[in-house]
C-alpha positions in Angstrom: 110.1 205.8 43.5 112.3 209.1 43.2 115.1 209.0 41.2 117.6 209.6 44.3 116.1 206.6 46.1 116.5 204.5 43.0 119.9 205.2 42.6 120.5 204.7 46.5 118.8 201.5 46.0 120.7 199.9 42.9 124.1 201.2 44.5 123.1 199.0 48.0 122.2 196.1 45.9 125.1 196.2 43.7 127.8 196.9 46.7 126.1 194.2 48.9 126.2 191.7 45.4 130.0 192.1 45.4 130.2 191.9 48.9 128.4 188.8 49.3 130.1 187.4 45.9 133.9 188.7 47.9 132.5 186.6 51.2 132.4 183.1 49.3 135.2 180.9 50.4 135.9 179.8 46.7 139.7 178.7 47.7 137.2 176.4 50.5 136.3 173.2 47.3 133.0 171.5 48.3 133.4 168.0 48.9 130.3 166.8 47.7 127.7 167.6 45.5 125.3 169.0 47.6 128.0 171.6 48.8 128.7 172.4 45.1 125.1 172.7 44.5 124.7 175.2 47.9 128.1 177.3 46.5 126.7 177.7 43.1 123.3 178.9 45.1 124.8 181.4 46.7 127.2 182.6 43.8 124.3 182.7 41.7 121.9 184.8 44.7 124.5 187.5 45.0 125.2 187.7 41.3 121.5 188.3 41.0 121.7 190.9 43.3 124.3 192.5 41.7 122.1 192.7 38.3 119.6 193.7 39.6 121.4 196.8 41.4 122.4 197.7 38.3 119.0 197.1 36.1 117.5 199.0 38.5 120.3 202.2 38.3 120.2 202.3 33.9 116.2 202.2 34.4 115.0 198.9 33.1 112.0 197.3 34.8 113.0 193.8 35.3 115.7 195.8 38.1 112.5 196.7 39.8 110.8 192.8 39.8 114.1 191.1 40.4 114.6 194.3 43.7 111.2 193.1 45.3 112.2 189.1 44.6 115.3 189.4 46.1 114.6 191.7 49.0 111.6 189.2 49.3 113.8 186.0 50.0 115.8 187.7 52.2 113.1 188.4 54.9 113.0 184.7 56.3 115.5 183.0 58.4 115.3 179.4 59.5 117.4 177.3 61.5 115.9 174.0 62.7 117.1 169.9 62.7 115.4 169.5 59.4 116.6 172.8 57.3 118.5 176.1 58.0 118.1 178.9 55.3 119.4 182.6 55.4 120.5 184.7 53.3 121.5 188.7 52.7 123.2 191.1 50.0 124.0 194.6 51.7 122.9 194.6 55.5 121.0 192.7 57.7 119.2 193.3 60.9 117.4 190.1 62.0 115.2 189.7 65.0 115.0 186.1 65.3 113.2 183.9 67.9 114.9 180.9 69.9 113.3 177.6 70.8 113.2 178.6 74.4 111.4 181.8 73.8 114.2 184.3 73.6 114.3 186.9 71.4 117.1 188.0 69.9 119.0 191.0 67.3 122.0 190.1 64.8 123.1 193.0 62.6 125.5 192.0 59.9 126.6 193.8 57.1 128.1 192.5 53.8 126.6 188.7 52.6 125.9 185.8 53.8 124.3 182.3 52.6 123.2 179.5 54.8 121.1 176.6 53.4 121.5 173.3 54.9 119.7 170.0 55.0 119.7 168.6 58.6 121.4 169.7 61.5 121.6 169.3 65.5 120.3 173.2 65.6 117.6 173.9 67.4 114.4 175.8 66.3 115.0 179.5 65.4 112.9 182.0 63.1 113.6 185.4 62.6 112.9 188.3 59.9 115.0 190.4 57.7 113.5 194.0 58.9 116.6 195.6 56.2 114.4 193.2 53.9 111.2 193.8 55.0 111.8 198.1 54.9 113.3 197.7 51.5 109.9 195.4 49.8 107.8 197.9 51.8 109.4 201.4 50.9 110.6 200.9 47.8 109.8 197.8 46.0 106.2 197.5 47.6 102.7 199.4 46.3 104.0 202.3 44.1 102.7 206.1 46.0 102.4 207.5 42.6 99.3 205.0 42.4 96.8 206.8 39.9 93.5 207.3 42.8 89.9 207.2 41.2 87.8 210.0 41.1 84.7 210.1 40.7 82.9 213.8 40.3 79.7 214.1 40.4 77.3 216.8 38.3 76.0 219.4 40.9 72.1 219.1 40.9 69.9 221.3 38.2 72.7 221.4 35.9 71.5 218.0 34.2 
């Protein structure tokens, strides 16, 4: 990775981190558990973020393994009767397919955290392709991959 993508990298993560952290309703108190539990998810996904934004800017590998995990989870987004799960730190540009066969775009930009246990949604899956370029181009298979060689002797000179 080139240093001026890295940089452009851990600032997106970190921005979108304290964007998604700024989106929590924290005035909103959960009233049970399981909404505590789902708050401290999502505090915790775009603290994570955050970190690993700025791991990733002072040079420390873990930014690079926590980049791809993160980028990672945020490619898949569910919505059915039995579980709903999104989530994004930065921007999002979802192409997402509907229970009757339609396809449709959402763009969004900042955070957001859905994960919920039964609902009366119906069946709808889509992809993160902000996630998916992100894993591919810069937290993927590194270009400066060492490539074996192998050179032969030219005959006679054995």
């Amino acid at each position: 990775m080139k240093p001026w993508q890295r940089r452009a990298l851990a600032l997106y993560q970190m921005v979108g981190g304290l964007a998604g952290l700024a989106s929590i309703d924290l005035l909103k108190h959960p009233t049970t558990i399981r909404g505590a539990v789902i708050l401290g998810l999502a505090a915790l996904a775009f603290a994570m973020s955050f970190l690993a934004g700025y791991l990733l800017l002072i040079g420390k590998p873990l930014g690079e393994s926590l980049t791809f995990w993160l980028q990672a989870s945020q490619v898949p987004a569910i919505q059915s009767p039995v579980l709903s799960y999104s989530w994004f730190s930065g921007l999002s540009f979802a192409m997402l397919w509907e229970g009757g066969g339609n396809l449709t775009f959402r763009l969004g930009a900042g955070g957001a955290f859905t994960l919920q246990l039964g609902s009366d949604s119906p069946l709808t899956i889509g992809l993160n392709l902000v996630a998916i370029f992100v894993v591919y181009h810069f937290a993927g298979p590194k270009a400066s991959t060492p490539r074996t060689v192998i050179h032969t002797p030219p005959e006679g000179s054995a």
